[in-house]
N, C-alpha and C positions, 0 to 999 in steps of 0.2 A: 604377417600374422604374429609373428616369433617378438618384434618388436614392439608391436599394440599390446602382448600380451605382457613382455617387460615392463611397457610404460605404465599397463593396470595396477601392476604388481609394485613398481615404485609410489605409485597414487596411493596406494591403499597403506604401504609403509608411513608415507608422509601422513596421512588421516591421523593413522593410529598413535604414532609417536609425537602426534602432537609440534607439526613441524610450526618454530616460530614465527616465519613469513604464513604461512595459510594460517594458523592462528590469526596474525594483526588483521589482513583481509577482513576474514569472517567478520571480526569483531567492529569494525568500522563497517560494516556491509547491514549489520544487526541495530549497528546503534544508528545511522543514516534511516533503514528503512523503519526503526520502531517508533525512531521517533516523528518521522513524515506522518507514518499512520497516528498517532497519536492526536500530531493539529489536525489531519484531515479529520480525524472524527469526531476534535472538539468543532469547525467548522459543520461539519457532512451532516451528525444526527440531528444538532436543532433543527438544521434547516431541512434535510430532511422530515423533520416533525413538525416543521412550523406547514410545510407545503400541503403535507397529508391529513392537518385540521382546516386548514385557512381555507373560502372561496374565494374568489377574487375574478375581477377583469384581468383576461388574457393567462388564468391558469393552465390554461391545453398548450398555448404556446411555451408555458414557460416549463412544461412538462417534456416537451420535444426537445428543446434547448441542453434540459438536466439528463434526458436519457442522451441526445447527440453527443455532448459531453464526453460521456464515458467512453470513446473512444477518438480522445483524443490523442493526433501520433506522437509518439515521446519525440522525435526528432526534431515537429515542431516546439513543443512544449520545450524543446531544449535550446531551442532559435530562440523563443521570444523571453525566456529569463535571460542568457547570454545576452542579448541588447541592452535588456536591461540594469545588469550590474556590469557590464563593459564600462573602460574607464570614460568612453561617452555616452554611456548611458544615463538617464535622468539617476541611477542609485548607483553609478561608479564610484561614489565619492566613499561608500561602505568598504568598499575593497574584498567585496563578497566573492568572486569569480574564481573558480578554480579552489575553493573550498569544500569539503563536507555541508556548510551553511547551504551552498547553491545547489548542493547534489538534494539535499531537503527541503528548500523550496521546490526544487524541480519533482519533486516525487510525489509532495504535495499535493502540487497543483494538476497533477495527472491523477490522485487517489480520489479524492475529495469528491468528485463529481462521482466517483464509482459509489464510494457512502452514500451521500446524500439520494443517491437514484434508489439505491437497494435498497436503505433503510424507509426511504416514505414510500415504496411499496410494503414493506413489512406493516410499517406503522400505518398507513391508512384501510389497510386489510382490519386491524385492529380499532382502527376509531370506529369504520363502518359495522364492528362486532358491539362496540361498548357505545353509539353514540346514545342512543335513548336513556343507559344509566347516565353519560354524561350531564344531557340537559336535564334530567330529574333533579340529579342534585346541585344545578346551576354554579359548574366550577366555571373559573374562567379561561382562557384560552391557554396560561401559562400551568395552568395546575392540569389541566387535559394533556401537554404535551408531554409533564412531569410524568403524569400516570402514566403514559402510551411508553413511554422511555422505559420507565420502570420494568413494565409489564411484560415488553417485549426485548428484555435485555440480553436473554439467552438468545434469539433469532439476531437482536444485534450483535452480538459478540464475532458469530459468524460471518456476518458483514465484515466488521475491522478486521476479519483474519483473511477475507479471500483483498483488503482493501492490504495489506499487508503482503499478500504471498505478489501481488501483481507488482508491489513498489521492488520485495525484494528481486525480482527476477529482472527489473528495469535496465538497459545498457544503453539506449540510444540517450536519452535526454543527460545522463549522469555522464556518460561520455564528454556532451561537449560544456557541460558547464564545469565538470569535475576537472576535467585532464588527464586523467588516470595517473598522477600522480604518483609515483613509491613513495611508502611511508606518509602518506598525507593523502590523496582522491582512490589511490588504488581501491574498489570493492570486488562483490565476487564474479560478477559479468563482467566488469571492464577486463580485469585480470586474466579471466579465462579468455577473451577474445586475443589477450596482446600475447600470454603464454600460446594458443594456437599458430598465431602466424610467427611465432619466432621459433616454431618447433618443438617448444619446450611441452611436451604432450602428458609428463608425468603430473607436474603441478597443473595442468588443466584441468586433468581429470581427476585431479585432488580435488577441488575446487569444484567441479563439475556433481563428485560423488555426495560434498556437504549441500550443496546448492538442491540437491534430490531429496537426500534425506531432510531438508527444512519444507520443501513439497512437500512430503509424502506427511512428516510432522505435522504441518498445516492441515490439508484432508485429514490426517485422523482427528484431530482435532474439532475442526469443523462437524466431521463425526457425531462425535463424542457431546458436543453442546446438541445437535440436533435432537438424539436421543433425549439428552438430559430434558430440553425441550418438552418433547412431545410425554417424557413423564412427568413434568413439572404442570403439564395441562388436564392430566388427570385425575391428578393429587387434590 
């Protein structure tokens, strides 16, 4: 216990003082997953919006498909980039693998179905609120999705933040296409898993303690829009 309780007390040092190694982490860990969430949810919300105005043949299937999706294993999701940018992979030739680029396609490609599922439940909860003003004023498909976006952007925002808090907490996928690299793939889960087995338990739980407080950040956040929300609905 004498030593857990050392190693808290070196963690909490490291936080506060701003140690330069958990610094680089963090911040490679922040810019990987802001910016995955970012494409995911230029990707996620049209299409999300596009699905929750459109009918179509085979919407129910392709509705199983977008919720199956969202749990997709990062281990796979980290198989099938890894082939892909492998130097025999059909996009080896990018020399993407073992980059930051690959840790955000891979974070990407695991966010993006979580967007597009949450948000065209939001948004079509909202088309089926607004469709009779829709066709009243005979907009078209693109100017309906525009509204729905608009309309439900604080519900969205919520979206990109829980499509965020899942990329930041990612370790299996970013593992195998990252490498965990020092100074170059290390983020904050790879790091804390390799500082775990190598003993090193203060900088784990460095890393462990900012990894919490970016959770806890997110929930309140999420919070914080929902409120806003719900008083922005009776304004």
């Amino acid at each position: 216990m004498q030593d857990i309780a050392e190693a808290l007390r070196l963690a909490v040092s490291l936080v506060l003082s701003g140690d330069a190694d958990l610094v680089e982490i963090v911040v490679l860990s922040l810019r990987v997953s802001l910016t995955a969430t970012a494409v995911a949810c230029a990707i996620g919300l049209p299409l999300g919006a596009l699905v929750a105005v459109a009918r179509f043949p085979g919407r129910g299937t392709a509705l199983v498909v977008m919720n199956a999706l969202m749990g997709l294993p990062p281990v796979v999701v980290g198989l099938i980039v890894y082939l892909h940018l492998s130097r025999a992979g059909p996009l080896g030739f990018l020399g993407l693998l073992y980059t930051p680029t690959a840790m955000i396609v891979a974070q990407t490609i695991l966010i993006a179905p979580i967007v597009a599922a949450l948000s065209r439940q939001v948004l079509e909860d909202l088309h089926d609120e607004y469709a009779a003003q829709f066709r009243s004023l005979c907009l078209t498909r693109a100017q309906v999705v525009g509204a729905l976006l608009w309309d439900g952007r604080y519900a969205l925002m919520t979206v990109a933040l829980a499509g965020f808090g899942r990329a930041v907490a990612e370790v299996g996928a970013v593992m195998i296409v990252g490498g965990n690299i020092d100074h170059l793939t290390r983020v904050m889960t790879t790091a804390i898993a390799l500082e775990t087995s190598k003993g090193a338990l203060p900088m784990a739980l460095a890393l462990g303690i900012v990894l919490m407080a970016l959770a806890l950040g997110v929930n309140a956040a999420v919070h914080g829009l929902r409120a806003s929300a719900v008083r922005h609905a009776y304004v």
